[in-house]
Wavefront OBJ file of the C-alpha trace (Angstrom):
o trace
v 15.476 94.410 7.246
v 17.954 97.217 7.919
v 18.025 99.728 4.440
v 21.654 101.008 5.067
v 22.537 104.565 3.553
v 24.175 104.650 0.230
v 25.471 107.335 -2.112
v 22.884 108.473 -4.165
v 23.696 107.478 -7.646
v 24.238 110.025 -10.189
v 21.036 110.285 -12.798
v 21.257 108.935 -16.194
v 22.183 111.256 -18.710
v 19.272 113.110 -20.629
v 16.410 111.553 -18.583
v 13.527 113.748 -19.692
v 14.163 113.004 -23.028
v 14.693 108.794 -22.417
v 11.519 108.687 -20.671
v 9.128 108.821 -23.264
v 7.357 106.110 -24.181
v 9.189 103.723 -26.332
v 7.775 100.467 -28.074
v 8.947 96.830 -26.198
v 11.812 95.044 -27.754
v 10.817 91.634 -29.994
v 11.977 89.641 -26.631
v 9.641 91.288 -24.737
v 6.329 90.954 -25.712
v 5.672 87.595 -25.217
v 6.994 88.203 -21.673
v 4.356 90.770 -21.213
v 1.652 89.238 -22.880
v 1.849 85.775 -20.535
v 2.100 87.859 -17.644
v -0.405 90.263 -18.693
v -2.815 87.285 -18.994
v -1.587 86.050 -15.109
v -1.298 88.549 -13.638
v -1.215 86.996 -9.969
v 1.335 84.523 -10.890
v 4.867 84.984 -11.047
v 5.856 83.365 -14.093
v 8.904 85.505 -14.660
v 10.386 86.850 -11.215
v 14.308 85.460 -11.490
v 17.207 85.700 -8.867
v 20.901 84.998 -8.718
v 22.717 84.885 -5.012
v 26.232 85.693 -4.976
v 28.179 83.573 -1.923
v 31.016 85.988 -0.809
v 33.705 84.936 1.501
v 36.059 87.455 2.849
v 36.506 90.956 3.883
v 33.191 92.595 1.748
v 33.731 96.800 1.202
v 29.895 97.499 1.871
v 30.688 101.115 1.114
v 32.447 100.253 -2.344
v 29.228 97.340 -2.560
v 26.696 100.572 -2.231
v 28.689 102.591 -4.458
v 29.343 99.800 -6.844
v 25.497 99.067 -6.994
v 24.573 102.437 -8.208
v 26.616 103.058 -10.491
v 25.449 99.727 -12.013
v 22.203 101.302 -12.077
v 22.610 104.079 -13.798
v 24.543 102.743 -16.705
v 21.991 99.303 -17.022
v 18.638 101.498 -18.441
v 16.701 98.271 -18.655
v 16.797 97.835 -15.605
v 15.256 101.292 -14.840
v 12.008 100.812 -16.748
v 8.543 100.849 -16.145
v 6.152 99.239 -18.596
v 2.534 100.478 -18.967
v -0.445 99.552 -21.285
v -2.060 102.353 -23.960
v -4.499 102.625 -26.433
v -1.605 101.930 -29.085
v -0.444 98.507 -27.136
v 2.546 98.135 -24.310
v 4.835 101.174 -24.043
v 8.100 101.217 -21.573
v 9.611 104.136 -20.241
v 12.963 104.740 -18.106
v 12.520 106.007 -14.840
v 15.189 107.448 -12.382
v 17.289 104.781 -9.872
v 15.317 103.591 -6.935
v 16.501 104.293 -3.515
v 18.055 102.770 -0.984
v 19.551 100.446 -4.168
v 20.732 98.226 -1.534
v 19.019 96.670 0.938
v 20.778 95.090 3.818
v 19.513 92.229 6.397
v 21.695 90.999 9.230
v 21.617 87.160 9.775
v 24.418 86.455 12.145
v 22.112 86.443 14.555
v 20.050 83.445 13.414
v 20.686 79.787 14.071
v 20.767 78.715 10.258
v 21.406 82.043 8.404
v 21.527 80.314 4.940
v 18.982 78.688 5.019
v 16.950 81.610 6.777
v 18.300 83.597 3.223
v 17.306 80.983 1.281
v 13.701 81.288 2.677
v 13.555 84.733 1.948
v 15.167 84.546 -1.220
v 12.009 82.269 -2.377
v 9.301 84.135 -1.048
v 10.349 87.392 -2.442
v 10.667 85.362 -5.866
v 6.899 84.055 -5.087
v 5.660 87.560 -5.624
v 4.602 89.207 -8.611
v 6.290 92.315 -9.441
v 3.696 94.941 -10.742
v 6.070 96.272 -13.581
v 3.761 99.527 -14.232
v 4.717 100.756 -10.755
v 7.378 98.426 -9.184
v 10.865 98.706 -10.077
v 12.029 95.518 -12.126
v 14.951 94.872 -9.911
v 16.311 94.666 -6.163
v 19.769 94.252 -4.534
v 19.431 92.767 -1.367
v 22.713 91.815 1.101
v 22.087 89.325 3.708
v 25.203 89.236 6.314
v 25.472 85.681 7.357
v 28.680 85.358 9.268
v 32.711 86.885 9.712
v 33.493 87.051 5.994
v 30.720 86.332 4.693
v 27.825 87.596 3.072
v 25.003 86.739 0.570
v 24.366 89.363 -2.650
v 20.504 88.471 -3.907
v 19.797 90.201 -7.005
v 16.135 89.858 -8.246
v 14.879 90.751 -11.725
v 11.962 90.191 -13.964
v 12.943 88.489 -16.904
v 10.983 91.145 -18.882
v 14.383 93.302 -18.419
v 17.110 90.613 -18.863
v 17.636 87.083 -19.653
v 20.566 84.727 -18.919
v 22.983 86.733 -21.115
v 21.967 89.563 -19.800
v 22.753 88.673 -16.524
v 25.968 87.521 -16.699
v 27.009 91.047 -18.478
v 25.209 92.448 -15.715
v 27.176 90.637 -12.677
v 30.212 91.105 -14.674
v 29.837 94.633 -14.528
v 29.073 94.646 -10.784
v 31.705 93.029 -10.116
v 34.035 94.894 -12.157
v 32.603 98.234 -10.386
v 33.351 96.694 -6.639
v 36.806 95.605 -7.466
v 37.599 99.307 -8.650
v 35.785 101.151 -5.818
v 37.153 98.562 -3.264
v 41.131 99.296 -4.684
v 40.492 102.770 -4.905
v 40.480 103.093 -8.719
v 38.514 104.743 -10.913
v 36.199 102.717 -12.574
v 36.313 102.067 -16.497
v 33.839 103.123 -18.675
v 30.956 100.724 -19.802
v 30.584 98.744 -22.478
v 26.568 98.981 -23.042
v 25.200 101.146 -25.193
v 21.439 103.056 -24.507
v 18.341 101.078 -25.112
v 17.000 103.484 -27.763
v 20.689 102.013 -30.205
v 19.044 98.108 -29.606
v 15.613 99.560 -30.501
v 17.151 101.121 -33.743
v 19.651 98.189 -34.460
v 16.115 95.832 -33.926
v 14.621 98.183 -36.752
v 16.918 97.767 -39.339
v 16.963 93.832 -39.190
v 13.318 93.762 -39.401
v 14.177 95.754 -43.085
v 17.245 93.829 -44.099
v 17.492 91.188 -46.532
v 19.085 88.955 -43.396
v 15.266 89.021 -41.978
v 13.800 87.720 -45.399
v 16.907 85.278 -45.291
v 16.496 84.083 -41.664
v 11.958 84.021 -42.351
v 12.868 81.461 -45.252
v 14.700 79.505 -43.288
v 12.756 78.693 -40.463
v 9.563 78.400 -42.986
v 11.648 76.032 -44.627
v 12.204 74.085 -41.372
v 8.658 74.145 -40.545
v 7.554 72.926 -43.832
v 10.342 70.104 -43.776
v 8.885 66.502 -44.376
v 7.392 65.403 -40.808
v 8.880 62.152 -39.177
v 7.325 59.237 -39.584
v 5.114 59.308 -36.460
v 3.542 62.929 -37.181
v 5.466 64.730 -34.595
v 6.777 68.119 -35.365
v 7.802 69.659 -32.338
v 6.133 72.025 -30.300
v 5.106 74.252 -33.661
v 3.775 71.492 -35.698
v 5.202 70.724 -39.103
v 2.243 72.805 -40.581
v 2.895 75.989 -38.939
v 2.157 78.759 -40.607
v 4.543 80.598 -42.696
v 6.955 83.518 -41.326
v 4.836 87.381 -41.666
v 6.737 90.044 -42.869
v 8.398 92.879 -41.384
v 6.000 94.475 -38.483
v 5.768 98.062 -38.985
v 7.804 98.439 -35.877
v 10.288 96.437 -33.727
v 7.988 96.383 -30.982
v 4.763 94.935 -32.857
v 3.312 91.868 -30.650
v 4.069 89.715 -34.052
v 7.580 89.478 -33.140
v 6.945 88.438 -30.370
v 7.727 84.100 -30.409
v 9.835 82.442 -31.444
v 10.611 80.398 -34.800
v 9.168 77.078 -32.518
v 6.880 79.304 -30.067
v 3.655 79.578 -31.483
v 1.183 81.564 -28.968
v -1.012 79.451 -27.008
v -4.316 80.670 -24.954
v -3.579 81.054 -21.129
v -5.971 80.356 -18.532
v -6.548 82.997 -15.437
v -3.814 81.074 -13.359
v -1.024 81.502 -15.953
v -1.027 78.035 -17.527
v -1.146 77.966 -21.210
v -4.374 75.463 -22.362
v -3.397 72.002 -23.270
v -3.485 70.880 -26.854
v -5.870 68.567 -25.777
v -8.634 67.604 -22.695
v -5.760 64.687 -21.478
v -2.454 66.723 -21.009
v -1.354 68.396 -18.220
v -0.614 72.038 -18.513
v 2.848 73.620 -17.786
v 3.807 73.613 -14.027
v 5.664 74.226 -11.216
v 8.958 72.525 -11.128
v 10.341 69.521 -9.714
v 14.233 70.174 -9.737
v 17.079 67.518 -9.044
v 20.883 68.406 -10.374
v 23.681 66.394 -11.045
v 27.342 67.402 -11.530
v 29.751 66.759 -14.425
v 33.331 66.781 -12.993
v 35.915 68.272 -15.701
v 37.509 64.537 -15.871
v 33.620 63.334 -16.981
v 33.163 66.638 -19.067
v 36.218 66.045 -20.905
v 35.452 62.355 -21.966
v 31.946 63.062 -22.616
v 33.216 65.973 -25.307
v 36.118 64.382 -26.532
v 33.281 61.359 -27.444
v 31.091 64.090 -28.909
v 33.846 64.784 -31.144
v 34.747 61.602 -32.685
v 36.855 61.185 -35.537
v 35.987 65.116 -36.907
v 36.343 68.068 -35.609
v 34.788 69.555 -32.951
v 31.774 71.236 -33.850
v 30.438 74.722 -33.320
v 29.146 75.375 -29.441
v 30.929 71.766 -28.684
v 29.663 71.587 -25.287
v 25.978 72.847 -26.880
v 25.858 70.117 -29.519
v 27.088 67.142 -27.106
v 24.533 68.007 -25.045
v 21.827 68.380 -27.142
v 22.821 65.211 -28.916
v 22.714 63.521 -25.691
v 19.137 65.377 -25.186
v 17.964 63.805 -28.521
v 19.259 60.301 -27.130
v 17.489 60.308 -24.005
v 14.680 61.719 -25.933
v 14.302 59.039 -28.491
v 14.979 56.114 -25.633
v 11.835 57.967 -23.374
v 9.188 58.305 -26.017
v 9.640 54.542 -27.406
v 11.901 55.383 -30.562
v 10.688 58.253 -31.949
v 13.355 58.950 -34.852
v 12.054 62.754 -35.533
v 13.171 64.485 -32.350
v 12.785 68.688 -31.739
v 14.811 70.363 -28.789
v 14.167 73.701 -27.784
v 17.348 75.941 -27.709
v 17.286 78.930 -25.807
v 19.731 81.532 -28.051
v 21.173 85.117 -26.688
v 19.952 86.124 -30.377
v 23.050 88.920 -30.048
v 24.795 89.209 -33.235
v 26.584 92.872 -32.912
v 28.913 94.168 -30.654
v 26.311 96.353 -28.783
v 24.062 93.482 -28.160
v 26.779 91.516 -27.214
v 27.867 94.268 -24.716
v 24.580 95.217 -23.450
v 22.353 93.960 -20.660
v 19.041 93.452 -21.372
v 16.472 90.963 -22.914
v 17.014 89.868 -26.443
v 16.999 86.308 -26.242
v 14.864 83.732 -28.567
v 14.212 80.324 -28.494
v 15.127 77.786 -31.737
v 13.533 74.380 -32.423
v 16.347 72.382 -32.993
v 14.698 69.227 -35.193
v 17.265 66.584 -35.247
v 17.155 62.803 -36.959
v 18.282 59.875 -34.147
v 19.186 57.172 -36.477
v 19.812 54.267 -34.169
v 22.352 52.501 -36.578
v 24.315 55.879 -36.672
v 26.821 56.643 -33.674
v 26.924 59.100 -30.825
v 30.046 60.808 -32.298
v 27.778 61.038 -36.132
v 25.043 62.391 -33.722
v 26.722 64.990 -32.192
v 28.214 66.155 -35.912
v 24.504 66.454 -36.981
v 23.488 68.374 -34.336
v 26.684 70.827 -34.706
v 25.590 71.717 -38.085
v 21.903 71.847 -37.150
v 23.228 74.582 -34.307
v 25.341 76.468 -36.766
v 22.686 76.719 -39.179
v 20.182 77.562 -36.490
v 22.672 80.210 -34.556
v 22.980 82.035 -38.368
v 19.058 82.682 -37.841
v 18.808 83.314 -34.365
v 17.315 86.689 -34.652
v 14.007 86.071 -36.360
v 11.401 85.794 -34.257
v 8.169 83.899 -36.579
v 4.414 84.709 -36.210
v 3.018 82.570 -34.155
v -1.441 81.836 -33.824
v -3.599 84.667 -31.941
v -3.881 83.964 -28.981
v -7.703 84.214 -29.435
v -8.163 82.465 -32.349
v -5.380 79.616 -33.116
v -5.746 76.134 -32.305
v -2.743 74.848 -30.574
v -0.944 71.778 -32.029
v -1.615 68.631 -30.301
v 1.874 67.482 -30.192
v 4.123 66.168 -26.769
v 5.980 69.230 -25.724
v 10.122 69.315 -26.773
v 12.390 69.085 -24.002
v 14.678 72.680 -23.663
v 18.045 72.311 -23.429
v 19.696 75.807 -21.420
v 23.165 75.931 -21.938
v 24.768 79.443 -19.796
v 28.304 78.457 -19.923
v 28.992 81.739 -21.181
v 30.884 82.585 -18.057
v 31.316 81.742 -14.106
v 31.717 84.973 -11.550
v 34.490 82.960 -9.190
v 36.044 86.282 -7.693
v 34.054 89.632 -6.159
v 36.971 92.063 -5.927
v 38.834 90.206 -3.069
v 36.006 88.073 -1.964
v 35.784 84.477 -2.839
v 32.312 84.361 -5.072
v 30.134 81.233 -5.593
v 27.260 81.552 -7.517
v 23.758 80.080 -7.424
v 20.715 80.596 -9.905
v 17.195 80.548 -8.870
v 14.918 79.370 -11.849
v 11.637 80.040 -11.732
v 8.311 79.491 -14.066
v 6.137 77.461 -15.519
v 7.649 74.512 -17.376
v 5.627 72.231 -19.989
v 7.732 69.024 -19.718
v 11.319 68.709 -18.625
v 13.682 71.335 -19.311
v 17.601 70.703 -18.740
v 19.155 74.099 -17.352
v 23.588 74.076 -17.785
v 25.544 76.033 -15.772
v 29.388 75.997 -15.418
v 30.718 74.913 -12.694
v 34.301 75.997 -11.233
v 35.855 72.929 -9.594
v 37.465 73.509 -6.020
v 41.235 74.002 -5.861
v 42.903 70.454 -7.038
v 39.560 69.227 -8.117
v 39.418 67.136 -11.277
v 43.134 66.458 -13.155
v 42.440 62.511 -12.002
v 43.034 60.520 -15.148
v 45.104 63.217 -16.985
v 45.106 61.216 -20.014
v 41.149 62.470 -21.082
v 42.108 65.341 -22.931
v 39.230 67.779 -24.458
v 42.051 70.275 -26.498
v 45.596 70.400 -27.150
v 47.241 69.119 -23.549
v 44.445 70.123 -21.124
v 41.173 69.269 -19.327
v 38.207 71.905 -19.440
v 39.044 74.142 -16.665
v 35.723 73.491 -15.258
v 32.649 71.143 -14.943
v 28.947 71.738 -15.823
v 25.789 71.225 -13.445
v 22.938 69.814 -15.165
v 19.421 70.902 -13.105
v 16.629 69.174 -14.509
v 13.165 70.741 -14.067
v 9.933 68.782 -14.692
v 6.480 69.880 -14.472
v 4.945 68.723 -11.327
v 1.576 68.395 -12.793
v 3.353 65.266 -15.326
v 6.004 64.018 -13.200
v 6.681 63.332 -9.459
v 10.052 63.977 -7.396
v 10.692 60.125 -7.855
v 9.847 59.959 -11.534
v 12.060 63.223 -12.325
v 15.330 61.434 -10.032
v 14.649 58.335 -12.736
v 15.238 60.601 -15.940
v 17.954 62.406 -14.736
v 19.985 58.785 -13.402
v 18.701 57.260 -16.918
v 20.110 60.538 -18.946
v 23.412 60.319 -16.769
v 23.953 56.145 -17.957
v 23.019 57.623 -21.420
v 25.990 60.112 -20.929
v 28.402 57.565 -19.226
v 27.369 54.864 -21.947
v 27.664 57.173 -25.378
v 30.873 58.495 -23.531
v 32.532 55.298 -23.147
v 31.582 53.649 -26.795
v 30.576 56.820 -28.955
v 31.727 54.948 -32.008
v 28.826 52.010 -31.453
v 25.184 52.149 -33.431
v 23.139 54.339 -30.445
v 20.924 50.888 -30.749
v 24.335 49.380 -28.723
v 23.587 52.043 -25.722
v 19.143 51.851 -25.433
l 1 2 3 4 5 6 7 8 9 10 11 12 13 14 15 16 17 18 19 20 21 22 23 24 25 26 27 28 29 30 31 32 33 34 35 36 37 38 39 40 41 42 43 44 45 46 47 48 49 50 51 52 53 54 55 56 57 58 59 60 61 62 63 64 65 66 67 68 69 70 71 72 73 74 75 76 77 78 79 80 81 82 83 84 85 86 87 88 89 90 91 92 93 94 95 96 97 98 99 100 101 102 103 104 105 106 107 108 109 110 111 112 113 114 115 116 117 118 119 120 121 122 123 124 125 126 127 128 129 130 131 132 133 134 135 136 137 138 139 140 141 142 143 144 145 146 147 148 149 150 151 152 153 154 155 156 157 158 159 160 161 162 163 164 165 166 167 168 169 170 171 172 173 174 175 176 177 178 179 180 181 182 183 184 185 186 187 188 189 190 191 192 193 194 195 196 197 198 199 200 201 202 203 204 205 206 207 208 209 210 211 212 213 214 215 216 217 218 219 220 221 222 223 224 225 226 227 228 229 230 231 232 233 234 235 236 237 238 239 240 241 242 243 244 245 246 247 248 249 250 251 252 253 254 255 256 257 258 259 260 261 262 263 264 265 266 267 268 269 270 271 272 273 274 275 276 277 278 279 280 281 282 283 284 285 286 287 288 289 290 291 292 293 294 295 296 297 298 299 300 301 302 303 304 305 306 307 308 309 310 311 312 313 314 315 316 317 318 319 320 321 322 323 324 325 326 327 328 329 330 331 332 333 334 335 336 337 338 339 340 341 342 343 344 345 346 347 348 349 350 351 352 353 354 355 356 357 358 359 360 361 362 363 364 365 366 367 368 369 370 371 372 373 374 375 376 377 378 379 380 381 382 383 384 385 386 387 388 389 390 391 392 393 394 395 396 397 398 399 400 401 402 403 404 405 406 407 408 409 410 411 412 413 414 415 416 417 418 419 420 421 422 423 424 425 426 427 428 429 430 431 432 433 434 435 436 437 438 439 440 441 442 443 444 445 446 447 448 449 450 451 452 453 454 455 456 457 458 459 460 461 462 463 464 465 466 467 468 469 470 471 472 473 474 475 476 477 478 479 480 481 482 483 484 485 486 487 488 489 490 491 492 493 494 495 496 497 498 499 500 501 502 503 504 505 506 507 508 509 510 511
């Protein structure tokens, strides 16, 4: 591992006075508080590995890096426990901020990244004296390289990191042409902390509290299920004092659960198995297969809000209902950015909340009715996204003995297909716990001439989706084997191919 010499990266602005203590954003605490609890295991360490083909600038990549740095504060924090709860502070840029390792030399140089790439996410990063982040190069051949860039998810989630990239990227292309760079888009940490503060004393936060008391006090289904928060949940708190208190810390379907020493949360009861490792398998929908599967999901209405979002989850519910026997009262988990303004849509760092999406599967409805109900169940959801309910002590609560909800990720929010002059292909490395079978969606950029077979499947006005999506399902390995996790994802695929062919039949037509 060769560090190579970079330009050392200008300090943020005002650095005495940004590195006092400052309270955790909502987002974060539950982040802290599971790894506090597990503190060997990495339940949060992420990484993303940029594939770039062609002639890489590794001075501009150095240059680029830093200066990424210094405008991103979150990801120059440190996080520290005191007697008035978890504090984080900014700290200057580490140094070398990128790291480079020379591959050529081995026989299998992917795969020799690849093997790197997972032990380093294996590790736990100590966030009170560890930076949060590392930038890591691995040169695997002529024209071409591998970018890693690691994170804890305590400083960014999947929004976050796509502004983040973006902004790398931006940064190379203007160093590598010579240009100056434009100025950034994201605003300091301490404007989030302060925007965070006056929602928790708006009228929208009493607004968005009754509504998701409302949906937790909704009528159960008929077979007592009620999610992953129970349909007697208790009812939202009001404002915390500040925007950091721990009770803003879940989600509206996130109660707290205890956690045992090795970072698994304890079952709801002695029979089910706690969350796990995953067992991952993907699958690919080609634009051509995207756009018949949406233009199904739209049916005789319009499309609805987040089309791709709502298909999917519709298609979730489906499977859902057809693998638990017929169970009409269905809840989805739907990971939100929770960004409403434009400095939260502009800024990296970790705001994002989770919704319980509870959705009816009425077997003598249709797929295309189906995916209506579950647009209107996302708009009404997305227009609450911010509040973040009270979930049980950890200490104290009971957790509700009901089957954990699958959790639908969609991050088609944007693809990185260019690095300045470099080709770019993108891969995610998920990592974590999961409690049943989560459904991760990434967009996927089809290779030149890929996917305008059958021209006639149109999604819009004259044109197929300019890309595909990969769906990466990940099961817990302590409920499902690699065998039983390659049967849900074919069944879930005929589910798709069957709903997309006939949306307009009773969903009894397709199970």
């Amino acid at each position: 591992m060769t560090p190579e010499t970079s330009p050392a990266p200008a300090p943020p602005t005002s650095t005495r006075a940004r590195g006092r203590p400052r309270h955790l954003a909502a987002a974060q605490y539950g982040i802290w508080e599971s790894q506090r609890h597990a503190p060997a295991v990495p339940l949060h360490e992420c990484g993303v590995a940029l594939t770039l083909t062609g002639a890489l600038d590794r001075l501009a990549l150095h240059r680029a890096v830093a200066r990424a740095l210094g405008e991103t504060e979150t990801l120059r924090t440190r996080f520290h426990m005191t007697p008035h709860g978890p504090r984080r502070a900014l700290v200057p840029p580490p140094l070398p901020v990128l790291t480079v390792t020379d591959l050529r030399h081995e026989a299998d140089p992917e795969a020799v990244a690849d093997a790197r790439i997972r032990a380093d996410l294996a590790t736990v990063t100590d966030l009170a004296r560890q930076d949060p982040c590392a930038h890591e190069l691995f040169l695997l051949g002529p024209e071409r390289a591998l970018l890693y860039f690691r994170y804890h998810h305590i400083v960014l989630d999947g929004f976050g990191q796509y502004l983040y990239l973006r902004r790398l990227a931006e940064l190379y292309e203007a160093f590598e042409s010579g240009r100056a760079p434009t100025a950034p888009a994201a605003v300091p940490l301490e404007r989030l902390a302060a925007d965070e503060a006056a929602y928790l004393r708006s009228p929208q936060y009493a607004e968005d509290a009754a509504y998701w008391h409302a949906e937790r006090s909704s009528t159960a289904p008929p077979d007592g299920s009620g999610g992953p928060d129970g349909p007697d949940a208790p009812p939202a708190a009001e404002p915390p004092d500040s925007p950091g208190h721990p009770a803003a810390a879940d989600g509206p379907g996130i109660p707290r659960r205890p956690v045992a020493a090795d970072g698994h949360t304890v079952p709801p009861d002695g029979h089910a198995a706690p969350p796990g490792p995953a067992v991952s398998r993907t699958a690919v929908l080609t634009p051509h297969r995207l756009g018949t599967l949406l233009a199904a999901g739209r049916g005789e209405g319009p499309a609805p809000v987040g089309h791709e979002a709502a298909t999917l989850i519709a298609a979730t519910a489906v499977w859902s209902y057809d693998r638990h026997g017929g169970r009409t009262g269905i809840v989805v988990n739907l990971p939100v950015t929770a960004r409403r303004s434009r400095a939260e849509l502009d800024t990296p760092a970790q705001l994002a909340n989770e919704l319980p999406l509870r959705l009816a599967v009425d077997p003598d409805t249709s797929f295309a009715a189906l995916v209506r109900h579950t647009g209107v169940k996302v708009r009404e959801a997305l227009r609450h996204q911010r509040h973040r309910a009270v979930g049980p002590s950890p200490r104290t609560a009971e957790p509700v003995a009901t089957p954990p909800a699958p959790q639908v990720n969609v991050m088609t929010f944007g693809a990185l297909s260019g690095f300045g002059s470099c080709r770019a292909t993108c891969r995610q490395y998920p990592v974590g716990l999961v409690a049943d079978i989560d459904l991760n969606v990434y967009r996927e950029l089809p290779a030149p001439n890929e996917g305008r077979e059958n021209e006639e499947v149109r999604t819009g006005p004259g044109h197929l989706p300019p890309y595909g999506l990969r769906l990466e399902f990940r099961a817990n390995s302590h409920r499902h084997r690699p065998d039983d996790v390659s049967r849900h994802r074919r069944r879930f695929l005929e589910l798709l191919d069957a709903v997309a062919g006939r949306p307009d039949l009773p969903l009894a037509r397709h199970l």
